[in-house]
N, C-alpha and C positions, 0 to 999 in steps of 0.2 A: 643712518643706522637701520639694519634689519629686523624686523618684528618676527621673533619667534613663535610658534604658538606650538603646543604643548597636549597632543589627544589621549586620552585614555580611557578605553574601551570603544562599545558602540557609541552611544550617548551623543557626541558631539560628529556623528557623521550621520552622511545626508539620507534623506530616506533611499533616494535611488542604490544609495552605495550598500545602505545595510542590506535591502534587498536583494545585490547583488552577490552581496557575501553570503547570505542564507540560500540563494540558487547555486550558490559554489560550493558550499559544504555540504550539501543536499547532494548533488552529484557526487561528490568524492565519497559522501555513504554508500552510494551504488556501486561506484566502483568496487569500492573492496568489498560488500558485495559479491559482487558478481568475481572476484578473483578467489571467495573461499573454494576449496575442492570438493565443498559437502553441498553447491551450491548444484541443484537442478531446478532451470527452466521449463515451463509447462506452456504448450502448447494444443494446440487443438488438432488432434487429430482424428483416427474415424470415431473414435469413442465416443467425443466431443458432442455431435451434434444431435444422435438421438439425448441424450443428457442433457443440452443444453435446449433443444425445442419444447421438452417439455419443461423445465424450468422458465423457460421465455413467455409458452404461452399465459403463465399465469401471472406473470409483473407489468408493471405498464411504468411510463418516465424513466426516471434514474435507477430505479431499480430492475429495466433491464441489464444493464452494467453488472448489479451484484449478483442477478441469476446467471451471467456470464462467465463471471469467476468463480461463481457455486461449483457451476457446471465444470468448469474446469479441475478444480479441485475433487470432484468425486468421480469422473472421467478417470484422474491420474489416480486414483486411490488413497487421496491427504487422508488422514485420518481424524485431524482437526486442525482448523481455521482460527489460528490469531488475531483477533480485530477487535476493535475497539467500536464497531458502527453495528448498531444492536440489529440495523437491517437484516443483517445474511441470518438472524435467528428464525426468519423465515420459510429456510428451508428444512423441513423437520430432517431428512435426509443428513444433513451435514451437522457436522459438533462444530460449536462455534464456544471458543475461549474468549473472555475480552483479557487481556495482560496488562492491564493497567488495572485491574479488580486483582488482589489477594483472594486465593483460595479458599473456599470455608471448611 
């Protein structure tokens, strides 16, 4: 006789697998994503680098990276910044919203 068994939810599967399901739905949010039509990609281009050396000269470690997407952001003209990582309030330059804080 065959032993059935019986899973529901995550709970009873493996770390590798849940992991792998959170890498998988993690992409499939990019996707659709990147399929809205109100979606623009930011790039660097000549704007980019006077805006981003001087932002760069002044971060040092990881927060080269967030003076990288400052820079980018104020290059392209975002007008504010979504994030939840209090770093990029660093730059007085940029409005930075966190969206997981209710508005006062």
């Amino acid at each position: 006789m065959a032993l059935r068994a019986r899973v529901s939810g995550d709970r009873h599967l493996s770390e590798d697998l849940r992991a792998a399901n959170f890498a998988r739905a993690r992409l499939d949010q990019v996707a659709a994503w990147r399929e809205s039509p109100r979606l623009s990609l930011l790039a660097e281009g000549s704007e980019y680098w006077p805006v981003a050396s001087e932002l760069i000269r002044k971060a040092t470690g990881p927060r080269v990276h967030d003076a990288r997407v400052a820079a980018l952001c104020l290059a392209h003209g975002v007008r504010e910044l979504w994030s939840a990582d209090r770093d990029f309030t660093r730059f007085s330059s940029l409005v930075v919203r966190n969206p997981l804080v209710p508005d006062a």
